[in-house]
N, C-alpha and C positions, 0 to 999 in steps of 0.2 A: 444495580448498575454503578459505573465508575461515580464516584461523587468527586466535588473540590476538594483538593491538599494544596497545604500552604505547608509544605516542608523543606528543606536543604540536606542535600546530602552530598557524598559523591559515588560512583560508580567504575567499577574496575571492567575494564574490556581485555579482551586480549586480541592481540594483532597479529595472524600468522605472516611470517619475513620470507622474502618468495627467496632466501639461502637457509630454509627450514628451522629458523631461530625464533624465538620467540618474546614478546615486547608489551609491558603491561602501560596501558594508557588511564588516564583517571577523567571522568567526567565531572566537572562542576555543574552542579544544578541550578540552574539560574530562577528560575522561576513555574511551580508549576500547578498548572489550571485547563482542565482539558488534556488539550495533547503536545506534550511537552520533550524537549530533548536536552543533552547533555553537552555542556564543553568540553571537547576532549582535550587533554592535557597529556602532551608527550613524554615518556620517561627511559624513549630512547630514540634518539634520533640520527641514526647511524641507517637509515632505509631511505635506497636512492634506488632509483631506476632511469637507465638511459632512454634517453626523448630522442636522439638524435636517430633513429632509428623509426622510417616513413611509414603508414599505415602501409601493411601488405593490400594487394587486391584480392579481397576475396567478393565471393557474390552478397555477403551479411553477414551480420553477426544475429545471435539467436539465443535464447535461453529458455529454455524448457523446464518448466515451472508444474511445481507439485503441491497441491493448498490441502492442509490439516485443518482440521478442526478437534482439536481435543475433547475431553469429557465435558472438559467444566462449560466449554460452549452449546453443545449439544442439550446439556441439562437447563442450561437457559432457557432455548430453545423451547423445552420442554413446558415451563413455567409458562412461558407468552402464550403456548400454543395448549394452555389449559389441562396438562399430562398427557396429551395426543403425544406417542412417542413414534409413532408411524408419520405425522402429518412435521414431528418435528426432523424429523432425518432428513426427509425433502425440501423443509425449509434452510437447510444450515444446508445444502448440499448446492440450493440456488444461493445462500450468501455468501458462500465460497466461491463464488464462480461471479456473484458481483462487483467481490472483491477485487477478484482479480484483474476483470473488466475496466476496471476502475486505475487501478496500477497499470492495465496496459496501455490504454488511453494516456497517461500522463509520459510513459515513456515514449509513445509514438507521436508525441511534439515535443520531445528532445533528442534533438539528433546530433550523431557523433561526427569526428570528421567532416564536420558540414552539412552533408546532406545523407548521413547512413541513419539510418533505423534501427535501435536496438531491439529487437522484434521478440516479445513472449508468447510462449504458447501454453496452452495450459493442457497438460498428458493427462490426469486424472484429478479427482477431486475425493478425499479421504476422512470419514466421520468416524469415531471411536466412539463406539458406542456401550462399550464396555467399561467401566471405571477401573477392571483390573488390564485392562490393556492402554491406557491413557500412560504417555510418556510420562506427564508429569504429575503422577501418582505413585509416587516410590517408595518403596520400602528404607531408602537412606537419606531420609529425610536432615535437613541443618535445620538448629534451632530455632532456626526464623520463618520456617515454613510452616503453615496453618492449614488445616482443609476439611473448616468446619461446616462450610455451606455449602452444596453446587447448584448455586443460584445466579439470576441478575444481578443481585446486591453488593457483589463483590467480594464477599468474605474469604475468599480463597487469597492466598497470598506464599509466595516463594521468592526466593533468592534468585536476583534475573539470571547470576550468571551461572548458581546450579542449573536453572531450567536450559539455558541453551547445550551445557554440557552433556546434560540428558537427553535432548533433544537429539545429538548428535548418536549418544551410544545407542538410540534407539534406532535411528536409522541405518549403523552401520548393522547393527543386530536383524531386523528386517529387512536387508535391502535386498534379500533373494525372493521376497515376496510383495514389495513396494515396485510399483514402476518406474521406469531408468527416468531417472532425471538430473539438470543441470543445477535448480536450488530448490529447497522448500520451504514454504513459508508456513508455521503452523502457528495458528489463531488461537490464543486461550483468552478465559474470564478471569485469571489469576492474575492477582496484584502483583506484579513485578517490583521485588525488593533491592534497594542497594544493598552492598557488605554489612553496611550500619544497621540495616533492616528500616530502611527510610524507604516510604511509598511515591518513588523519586525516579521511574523510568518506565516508557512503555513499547518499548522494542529494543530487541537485542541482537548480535549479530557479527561474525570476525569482519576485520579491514580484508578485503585483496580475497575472500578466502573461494570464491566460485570457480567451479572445476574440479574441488579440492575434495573430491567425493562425501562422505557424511559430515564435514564439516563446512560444508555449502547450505547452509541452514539461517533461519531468520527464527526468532519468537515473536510475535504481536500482540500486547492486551487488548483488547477486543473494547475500544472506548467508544466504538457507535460510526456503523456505516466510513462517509468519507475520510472521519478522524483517523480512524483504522487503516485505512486503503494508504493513506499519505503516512501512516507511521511505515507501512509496510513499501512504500514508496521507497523512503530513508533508509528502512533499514538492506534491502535490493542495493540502493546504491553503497552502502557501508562493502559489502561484499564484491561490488562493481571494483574495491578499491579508491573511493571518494571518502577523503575527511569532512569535519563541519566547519564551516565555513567562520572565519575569526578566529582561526588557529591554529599552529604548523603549517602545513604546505598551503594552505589559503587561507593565511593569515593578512593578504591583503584583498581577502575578498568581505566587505561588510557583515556581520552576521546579522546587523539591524534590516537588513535590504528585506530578509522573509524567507527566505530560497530557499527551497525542499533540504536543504544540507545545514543549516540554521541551529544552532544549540537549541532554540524554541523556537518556532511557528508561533502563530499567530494569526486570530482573525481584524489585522486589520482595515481600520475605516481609509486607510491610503491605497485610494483604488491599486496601484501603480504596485505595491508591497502587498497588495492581495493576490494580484498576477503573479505576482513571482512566486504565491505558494505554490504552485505548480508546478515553478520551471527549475531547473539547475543552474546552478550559477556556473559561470566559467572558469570557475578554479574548480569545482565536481568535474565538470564536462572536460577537463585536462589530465586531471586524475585518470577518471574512465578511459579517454584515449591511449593516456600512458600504460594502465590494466591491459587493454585491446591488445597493442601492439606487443609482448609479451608472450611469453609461448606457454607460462600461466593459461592461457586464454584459449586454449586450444579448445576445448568442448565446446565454446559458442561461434566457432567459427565455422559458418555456415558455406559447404561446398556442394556443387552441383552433383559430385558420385556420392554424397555421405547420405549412411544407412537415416532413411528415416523412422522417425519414433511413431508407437499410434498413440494422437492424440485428439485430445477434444479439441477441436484448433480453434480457436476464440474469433478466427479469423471467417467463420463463413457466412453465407449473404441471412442476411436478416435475422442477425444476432439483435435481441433487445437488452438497450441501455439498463443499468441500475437500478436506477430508478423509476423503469416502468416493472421492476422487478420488483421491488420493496418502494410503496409507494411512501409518503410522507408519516403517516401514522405507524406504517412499521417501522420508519425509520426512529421515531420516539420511544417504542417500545423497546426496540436494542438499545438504544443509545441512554435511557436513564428506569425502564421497567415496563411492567406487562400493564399496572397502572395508569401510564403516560400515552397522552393523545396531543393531536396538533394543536396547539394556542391558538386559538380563536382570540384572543383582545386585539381591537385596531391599531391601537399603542404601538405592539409590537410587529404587527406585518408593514407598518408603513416605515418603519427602519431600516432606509438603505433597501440593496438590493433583497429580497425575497431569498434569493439564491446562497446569497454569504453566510447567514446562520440559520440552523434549523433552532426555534422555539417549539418547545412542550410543554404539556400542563400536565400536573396530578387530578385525577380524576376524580381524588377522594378527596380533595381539597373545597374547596366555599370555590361559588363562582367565579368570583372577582380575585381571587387570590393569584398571586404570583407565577409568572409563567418564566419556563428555566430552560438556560442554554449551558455554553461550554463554552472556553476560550477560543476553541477552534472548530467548528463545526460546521461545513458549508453540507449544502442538501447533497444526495448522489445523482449523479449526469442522467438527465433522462425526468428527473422529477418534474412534473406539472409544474407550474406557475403562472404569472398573469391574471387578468381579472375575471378572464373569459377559458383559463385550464389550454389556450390554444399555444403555449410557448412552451419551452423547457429548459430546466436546467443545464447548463453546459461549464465548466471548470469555475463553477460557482456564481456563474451571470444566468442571468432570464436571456433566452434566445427564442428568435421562432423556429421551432421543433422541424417545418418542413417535413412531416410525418410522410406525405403521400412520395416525397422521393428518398426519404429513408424506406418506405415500406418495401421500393423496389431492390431487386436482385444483381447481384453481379455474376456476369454471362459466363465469365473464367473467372473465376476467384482465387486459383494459383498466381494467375498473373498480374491481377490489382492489385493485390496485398503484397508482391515479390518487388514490388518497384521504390524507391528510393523516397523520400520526401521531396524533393524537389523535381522529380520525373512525374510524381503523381499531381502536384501544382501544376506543373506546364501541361501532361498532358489530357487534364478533367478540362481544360479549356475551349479542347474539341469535342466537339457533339458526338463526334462519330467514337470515339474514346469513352463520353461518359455516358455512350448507350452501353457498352458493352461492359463499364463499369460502374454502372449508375451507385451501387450501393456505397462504394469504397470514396468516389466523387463528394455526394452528398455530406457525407460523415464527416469528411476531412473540413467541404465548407462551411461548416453550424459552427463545429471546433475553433477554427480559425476564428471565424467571427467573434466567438466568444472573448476567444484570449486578445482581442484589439480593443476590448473596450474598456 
């Protein structure tokens, strides 16, 4: 598993110019520990987009989302699950689908235009199970790339921006047998290297680039459950067309504040900038606007005649949370090895909320020995907690779970899920409303609740 780096580097992105030019940006590393991100630095600033142009009325916007999981994940996978290569393909096939659950959740309490929902769907979910069919096993290999291990330990390691380039010729190379979709996010165990060959980035990804067929693509290093989901958060809105926050076009939006768009996240102890790991900041959330209204934007523009895709829709009634998926001990396992189990020391459970950081312990270690986290590590939505297991985790707070009206159904779940953020507020208010959409009701109020505290 990912360990601590204390390194500097920077990182070259590239930013496709919706006039098909092209603009290299540099990331300065600020600090990195857990799960960490980059300041991007401009080195062409000549991309502008007209605002004055009103969001069109459509019925939504939409993006239809395709989750990889590469070799090196799967091989993980394989180690936790004791060389079960059967037990581990299903396992990586629900943590791809947690993932996502996860990034969908966070998009569906930030909404555009006031009250639009950027809505994901997830089409398929894709294990390589073959190491000569793993995008990021190449035969043209740079000499910064290693791939001595395919382990939790992390010894894998490549060049972040070959892997997304590859990423990309891979999918345009498959895309007669890959299902249609609008981005894909693929999950590796591969230490993402800077140009320097600095262990200094762990998600990659173009600006503006969705719609833009194989090169609607995201890479994630796989640093453990929420950590992951929120890189993969970032890097979705990189492609949304959102920069990071403290720099170029929201260069007056704080980057201290925490906000998913932030050079580093951060698990901090200010409740207030712990919330905001979740949220977009409104220099992101103008960005994306500005992306929406754009003819860029055509393939998430959701119309009532437009062909629908088959998908696994994330959206139907009595979907389980995350975290009732991978409960807390799995979640240690991914997140630092097959070795690591919950921390039990009082010490550390009585720190703050339960919710904000996941503690593990080595199991091969002395009792009383040191139990280990991450910069950033909250548990995943759905996780147990409380004294009595009767609450759950929700955007990193202890909630009560309300299980018996989550377990319920929604009646039309076209039409629960089809309604805006603010129609589904006003209209969960009425009884008669949130019988017919009990499940979609309930979920929204646990959420809510969460993110007020």
């Amino acid at each position: 598993m990912a360990a601590y780096v204390q390194l500097f580097g920077y990182l070259v992105i590239l930013q496709r110019l919706f006039q098909g030019e092209c603009a290299i940006q540099f990331r300065r590393k600020l600090t990195i520990g857990g799960v960490t991100f980059k300041k991007a630095i401009s080195s062409n600033n000549n991309w502008t987009i007209s605002t004055s142009e009103k969001a069109p009325l459509y019925d939504g916007y939409e993006v239809d989302i395709l989750m990889v999981a590469d070799f090196s994940l799967y091989s993980g996978f394989i180690e936790i699950l004791n060389g079960d290569e059967y037990s581990a393909q299903f396992a990586v096939n629900n943590y791809l689908n947690a993932i996502f659950e996860q990034v969908r959740a966070v998009y569906e309490n930030n909404t555009v235009f006031e009250n639009e929902i950027i809505s994901l769907n997830l089409v398929a979910t894709f294990v390589v199970i073959r190491e000569q069919d793993c995008p990021l096993m190449r035969t043209n290999k740079s000499e910064n790339d290693t791939y001595s291990d395919n382990s939790t330990s992390m010894d894998l390691s490549m060049n972040a921006l070959d892997a997304v380039h590859v990423v990309h010729e891979w999918i345009s190379k498959y895309s007669e047998w890959l299902p249609p979709h609008d981005h894909a996010i693929v999950i590796t165990k591969f230490d993402l290297l800077s140009p320097k060959g600095d262990s200094s980035t762990q998600g990659m990804a173009y600006v503006g680039a969705m719609c833009r067929g194989s090169q609607s693509a995201s890479v994630v290093e796989d640093i453990g459950a929420m950590a992951t989901a929120m890189i993969a958060a970032h890097e979705l809105a990189h492609s949304l067309g959102a920069f990071h926050d403290g720099s170029g076009e929201s260069s007056h939006c704080d980057s201290t504040l925490n906000y998913i768009m932030a050079p580093m996240v951060s698990g901090s102890d200010d409740n207030e900038k712990f919330r905001n790991s979740f949220k977009l900041s409104k220099c992101s959330l103008k960005q994306i606007e500005t992306f929406l209204v754009n003819d860029t934007s055509l393939c998430m523009r959701r119309h009532r005649g437009r062909e629908k895709r088959l998908r696994r829709t994330s959206n139907s009634a009595g979907r389980r949370k995350p975290g009732e998926i991978f409960l807390q001990q799995h979640q240690c396992k991914i997140a630092f090895g097959p070795d690591y189990g919950v921390c039990k020391h009082r010490e550390y459970l009585r720190k703050k909320d339960p919710c904000r950081r996941l503690w593990c312990k080595n199991r091969n270690t002395k009792r009383f020995a040191s139990c280990e986290t991450k910069n950033y590590l909250p548990l995943l939505d759905g996780t147990m907690c409380g004294p009595h297991k009767a609450s759950w985790c929700i955007a990193g707070n202890c909630v009560d779970s309300n299980k018996e009206d989550n377990n319920c159904v929604d009646v039309n779940a076209s039409l629960c899920t089809s309604l805006s953020a603010v129609k589904r507020t006003r209209y969960c208010k009425s009884v008669k409303f949130s019988a017919i959409c009990c499940f979609t009701c309930s979920t929204r109020r646990s959420t809510k609740k969460s993110l007020r505290r």
